[in-house]
C-alpha positions in Angstrom: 3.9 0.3 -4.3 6.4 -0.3 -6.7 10.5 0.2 -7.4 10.2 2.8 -10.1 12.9 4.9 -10.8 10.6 8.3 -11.6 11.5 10.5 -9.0 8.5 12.6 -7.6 9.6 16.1 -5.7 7.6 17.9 -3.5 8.1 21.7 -2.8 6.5 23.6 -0.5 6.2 27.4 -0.3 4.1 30.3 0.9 3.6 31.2 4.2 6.2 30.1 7.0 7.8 30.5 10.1 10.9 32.5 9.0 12.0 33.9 6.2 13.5 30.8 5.0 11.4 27.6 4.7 13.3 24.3 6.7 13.2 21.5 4.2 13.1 17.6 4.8 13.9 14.9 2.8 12.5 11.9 1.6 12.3 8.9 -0.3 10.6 5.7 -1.5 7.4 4.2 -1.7 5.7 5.3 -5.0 2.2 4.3 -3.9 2.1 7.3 -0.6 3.5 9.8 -3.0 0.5 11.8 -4.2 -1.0 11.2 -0.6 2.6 13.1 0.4 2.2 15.6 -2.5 -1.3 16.6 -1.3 -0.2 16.7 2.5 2.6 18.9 1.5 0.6 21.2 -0.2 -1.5 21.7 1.8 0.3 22.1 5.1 2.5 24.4 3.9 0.9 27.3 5.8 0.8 25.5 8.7 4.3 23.4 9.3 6.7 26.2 6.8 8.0 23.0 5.9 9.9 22.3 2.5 9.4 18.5 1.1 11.5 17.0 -1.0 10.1 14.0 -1.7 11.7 11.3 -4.5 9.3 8.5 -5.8 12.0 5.5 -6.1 10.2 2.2 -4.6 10.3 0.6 -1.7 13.4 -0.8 -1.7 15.1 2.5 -2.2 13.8 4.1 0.1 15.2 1.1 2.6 18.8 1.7 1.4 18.7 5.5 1.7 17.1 5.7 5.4 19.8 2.9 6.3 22.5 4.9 4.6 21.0 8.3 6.4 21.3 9.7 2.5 17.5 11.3 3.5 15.7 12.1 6.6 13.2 9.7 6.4 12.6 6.6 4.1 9.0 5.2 2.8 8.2 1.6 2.2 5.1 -0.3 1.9 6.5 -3.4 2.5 7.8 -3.9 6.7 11.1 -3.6 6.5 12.7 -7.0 8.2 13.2 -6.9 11.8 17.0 -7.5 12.2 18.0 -4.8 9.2 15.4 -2.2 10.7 17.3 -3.2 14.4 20.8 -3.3 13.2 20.2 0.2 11.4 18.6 1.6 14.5 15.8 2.5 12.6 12.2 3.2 14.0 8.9 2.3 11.6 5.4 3.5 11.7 2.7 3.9 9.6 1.4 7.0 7.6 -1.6 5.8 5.7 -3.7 2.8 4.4 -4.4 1.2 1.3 -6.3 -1.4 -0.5 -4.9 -3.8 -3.4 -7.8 -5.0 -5.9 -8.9 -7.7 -8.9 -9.3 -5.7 -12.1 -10.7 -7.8 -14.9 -11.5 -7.3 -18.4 -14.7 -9.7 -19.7 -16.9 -8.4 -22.0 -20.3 -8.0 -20.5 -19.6 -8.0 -17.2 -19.5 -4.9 -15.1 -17.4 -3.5 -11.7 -18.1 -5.5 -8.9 -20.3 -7.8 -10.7 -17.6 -10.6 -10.5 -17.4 -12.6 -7.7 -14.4 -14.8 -7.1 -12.7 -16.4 -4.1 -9.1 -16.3 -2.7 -8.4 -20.0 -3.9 -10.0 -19.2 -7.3 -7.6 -16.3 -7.5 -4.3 -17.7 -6.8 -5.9 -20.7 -9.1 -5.8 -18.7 -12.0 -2.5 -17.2 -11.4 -1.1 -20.9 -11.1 -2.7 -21.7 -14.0 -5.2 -24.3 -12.6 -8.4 -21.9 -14.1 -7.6 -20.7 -17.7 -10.8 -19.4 -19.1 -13.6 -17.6 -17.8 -16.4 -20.0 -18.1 -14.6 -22.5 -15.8 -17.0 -24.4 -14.1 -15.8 -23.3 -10.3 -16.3 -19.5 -11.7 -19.3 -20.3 -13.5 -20.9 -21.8 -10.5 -20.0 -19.0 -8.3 -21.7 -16.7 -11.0 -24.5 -18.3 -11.8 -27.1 -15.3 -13.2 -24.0 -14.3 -15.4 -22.9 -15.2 -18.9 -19.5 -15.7 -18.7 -17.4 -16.3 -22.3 -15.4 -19.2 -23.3 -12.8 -16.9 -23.6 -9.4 -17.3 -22.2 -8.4 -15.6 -18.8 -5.0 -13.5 -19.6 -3.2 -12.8 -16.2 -1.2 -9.8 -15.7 1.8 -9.7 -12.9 4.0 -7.0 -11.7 7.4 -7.4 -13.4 9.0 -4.9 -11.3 9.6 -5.1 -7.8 6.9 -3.7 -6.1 5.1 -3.3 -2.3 1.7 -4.2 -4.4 2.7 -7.5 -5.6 3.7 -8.2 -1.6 0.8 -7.1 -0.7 -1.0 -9.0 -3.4 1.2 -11.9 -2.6 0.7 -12.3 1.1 -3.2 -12.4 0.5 -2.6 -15.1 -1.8 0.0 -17.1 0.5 -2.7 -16.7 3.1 -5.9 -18.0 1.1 -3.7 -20.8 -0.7 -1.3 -22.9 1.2 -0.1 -24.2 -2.4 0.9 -20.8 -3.3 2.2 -20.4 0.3 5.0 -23.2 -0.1 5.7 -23.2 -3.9 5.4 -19.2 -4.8 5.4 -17.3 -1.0 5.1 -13.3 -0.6 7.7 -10.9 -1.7 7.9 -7.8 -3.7 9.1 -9.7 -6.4 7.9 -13.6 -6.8 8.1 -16.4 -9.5 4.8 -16.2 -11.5 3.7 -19.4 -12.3 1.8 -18.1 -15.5 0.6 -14.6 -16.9 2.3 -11.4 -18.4 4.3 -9.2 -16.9 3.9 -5.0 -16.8 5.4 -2.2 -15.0 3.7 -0.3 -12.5 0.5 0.0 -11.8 -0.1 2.1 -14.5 1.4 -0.6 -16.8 -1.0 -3.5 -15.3 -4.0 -1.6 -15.3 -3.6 -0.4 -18.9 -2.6 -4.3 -20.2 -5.5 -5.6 -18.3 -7.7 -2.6 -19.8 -6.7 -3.7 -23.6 -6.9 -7.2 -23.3 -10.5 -8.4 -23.4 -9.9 -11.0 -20.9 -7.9 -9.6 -18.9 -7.0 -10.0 -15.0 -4.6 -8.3 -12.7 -4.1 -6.4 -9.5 -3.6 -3.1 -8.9 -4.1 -0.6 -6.3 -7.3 0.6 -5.9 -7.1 4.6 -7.3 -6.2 2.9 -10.4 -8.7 1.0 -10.8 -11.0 3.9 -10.1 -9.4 5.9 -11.9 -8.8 4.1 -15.2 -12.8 3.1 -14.7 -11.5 -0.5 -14.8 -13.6 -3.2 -13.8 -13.0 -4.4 -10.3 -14.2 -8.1 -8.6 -16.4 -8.9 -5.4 -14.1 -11.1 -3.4 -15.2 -13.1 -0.3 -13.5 -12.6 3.0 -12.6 -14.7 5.7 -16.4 -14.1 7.1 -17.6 -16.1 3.9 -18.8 -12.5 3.0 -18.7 -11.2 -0.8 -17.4 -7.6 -0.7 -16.8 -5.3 -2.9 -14.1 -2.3 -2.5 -14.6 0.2 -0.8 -13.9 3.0 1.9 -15.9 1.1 3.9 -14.9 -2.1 3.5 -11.2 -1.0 3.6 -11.6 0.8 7.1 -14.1 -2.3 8.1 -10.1 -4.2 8.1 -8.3 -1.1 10.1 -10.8 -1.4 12.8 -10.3 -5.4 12.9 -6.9 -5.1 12.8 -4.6 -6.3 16.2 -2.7 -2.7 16.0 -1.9 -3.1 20.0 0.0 -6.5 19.1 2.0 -5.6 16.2 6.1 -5.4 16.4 7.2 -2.3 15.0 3.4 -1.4 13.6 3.7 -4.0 11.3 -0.2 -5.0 11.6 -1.0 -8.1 9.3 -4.5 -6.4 7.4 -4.5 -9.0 4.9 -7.4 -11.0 5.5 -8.9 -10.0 9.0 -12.0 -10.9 10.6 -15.5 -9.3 9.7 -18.7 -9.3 7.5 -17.5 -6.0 6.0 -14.1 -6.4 6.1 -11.9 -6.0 2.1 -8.8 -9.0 2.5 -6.4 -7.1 0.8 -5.4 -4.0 2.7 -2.1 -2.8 4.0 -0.1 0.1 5.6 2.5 2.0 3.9 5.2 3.3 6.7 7.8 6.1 7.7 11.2 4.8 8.7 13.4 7.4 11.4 16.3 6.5 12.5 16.6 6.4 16.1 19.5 8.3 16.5 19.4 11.3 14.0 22.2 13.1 12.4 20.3 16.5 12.6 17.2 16.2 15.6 16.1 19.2 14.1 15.1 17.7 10.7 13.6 14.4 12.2 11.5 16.6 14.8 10.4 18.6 11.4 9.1 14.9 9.8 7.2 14.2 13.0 5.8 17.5 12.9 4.9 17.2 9.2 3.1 13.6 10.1 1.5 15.2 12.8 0.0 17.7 10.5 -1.3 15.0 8.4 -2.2 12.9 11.1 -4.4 15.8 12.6 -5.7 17.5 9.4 -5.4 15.3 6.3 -7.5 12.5 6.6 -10.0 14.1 4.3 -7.0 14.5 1.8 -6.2 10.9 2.4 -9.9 9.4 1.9 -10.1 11.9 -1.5 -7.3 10.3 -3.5 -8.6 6.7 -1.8 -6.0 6.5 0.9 -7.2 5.2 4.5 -6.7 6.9 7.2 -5.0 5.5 10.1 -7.1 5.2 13.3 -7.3 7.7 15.7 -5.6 5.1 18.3 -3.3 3.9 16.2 -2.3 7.8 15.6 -2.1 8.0 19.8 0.1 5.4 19.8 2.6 6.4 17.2 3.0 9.7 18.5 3.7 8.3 21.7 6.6 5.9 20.2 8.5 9.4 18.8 8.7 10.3 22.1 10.3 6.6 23.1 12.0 6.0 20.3 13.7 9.0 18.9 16.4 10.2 20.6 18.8 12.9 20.4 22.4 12.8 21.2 21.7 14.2 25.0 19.2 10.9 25.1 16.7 13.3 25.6 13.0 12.6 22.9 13.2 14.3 19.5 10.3 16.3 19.5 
């Protein structure tokens, strides 16, 4: 979920159709690439389908799809109504993920923590500076919590986590709402900055103290400690698969403009706040039908057989109705020069 310039391909070979494999094109989003890498690999008997896939962030993969430089374009963030309408673009979603609090406090294990929304954007405005505060302490009573100083740690590239990240927090905190908002890039009121995900997790991980965000396969797998955080039920959860699906389900898919489902803080005893879609932009009226009818074949593979590679790297799947309905917008929404569906 991040603008990173490393460039990820994806080939894929063996068994196909013809003689020659058909390749697509991609790029964007860094946080659905090894999601993309796994599909790819594994479909490639099925679809003899060649993905080239490049890694670039969000925002590239925004200008590419607009400039038709790729078949499709990958963003975390929804792109903005009027640019995806004045591009004649068409968004819907691939896969799920879950943004989590990673802390470093000597003594105190994963999921041990528990914090609130308010407490969380509080420490990032630099109302809560150590980690015996009395608000955290009460929360925590049971635990020993050091008079140490909290050390917060912020995305300082662009990035479809910190949106995420950044919505939750303009939803929990009207303060951070009106004086710091939701973007993939915001004004940190106080912390350090760090590149990536990669680069937050390991700051947070060597900095006894420490506190950040991060996508949830990092956390996992840099064995960083992650925080219980009560949802909107007044529920203290802890991250999970279960939890994340728990805010799918809950989730006003039917509603949402362009498949742009709000998941950050929804409704439900079980349900994580910070979860989000990543999405597929098409354009509506392709270049080459052939080659968008080969992407929608390709998501249709993963749609149909890849959840279990999705849930494996600690993706969500997407619901199966959710899947219905996108496969029914191709048909609406991509057209081919004859005006007849792309499929």
């Amino acid at each position: 979920m991040n603008f990173a310039t490393t460039a990820l391909a994806v080939t894929l070979a063996g068994l196909t159709w013809s003689a020659q494999a058909q390749q697509i094109t991609g790029a964007g989003a860094t946080f659905p690439a090894p999601i993309y890498a796994k599909w790819g690999e594994a479909a490639k008997a099925a679809t003899g389908l060649e993905l080239n896939y490049q890694a670039i962030g969000s925002g590239g993969g925004q200008t590419q799809i607009v400039n038709r430089t790729v078949d499709f374009g990958a963003s975390d963030a929804p792109m903005a109504v009027d640019r995806m309408e004045k591009a004649n673009l068409h968004q819907f979603p691939s896969v799920m993920g879950a943004v989590v609090v990673i802390v470093n406090i000597p003594g105190v294990t994963t999921n041990q923590l528990k914090l609130d929304g308010t407490m969380v954007a509080d420490i990032y405005h630099g109302k809560i500076t150590k980690w015996n505060d009395p608000r955290i302490q009460e929360m925590n009573k049971g635990i020993t919590l050091p008079n140490r100083a909290i050390a917060p740690v912020y995305r300082a590239d662009g990035s479809g986590t910190t949106y995420v990240f950044a919505s939750y927090l303009s939803a929990v905190d009207p303060t951070w709402k009106a004086k710091v908002g939701a973007a993939t890039s915001v004004k940190w009121p106080t912390g350090q900055g760090a590149r990536g995900n990669d680069g937050v997790a390991a700051t947070v991980q060597n900095t006894p103290g420490g506190f950040g965000y991060v996508e949830f396969a990092y956390a996992k797998q840099n064995n960083l400690a992650t925080a219980a955080i009560r949802n909107k039920a007044g529920s203290f959860v802890v991250p999970s698969m279960e939890t994340f699906s728990a805010a799918a389900s809950n989730a006003d898919w039917a509603n949402a403009k362009h498949f742009a489902v709000d998941l950050i803080d929804q409704a439900g005893e079980k349900s994580w706040p910070i979860v989000s879609a990543t999405f597929i932009l098409l354009p509506k009226d392709p270049k080459d039908p052939a080659r968008s009818a080969n992407v929608m074949k390709f998501i249709d593979w993963a749609y149909n057989s890849g959840d279990a590679l999705a849930t494996g790297l600690d993706y969500v799947p997407l619901p199966a109705a959710v899947k219905t309905a996108v496969r029914g917008s191709w048909t609406a929404e991509i057209k081919g020069p004859d005006g007849k569906p792309v499929r």
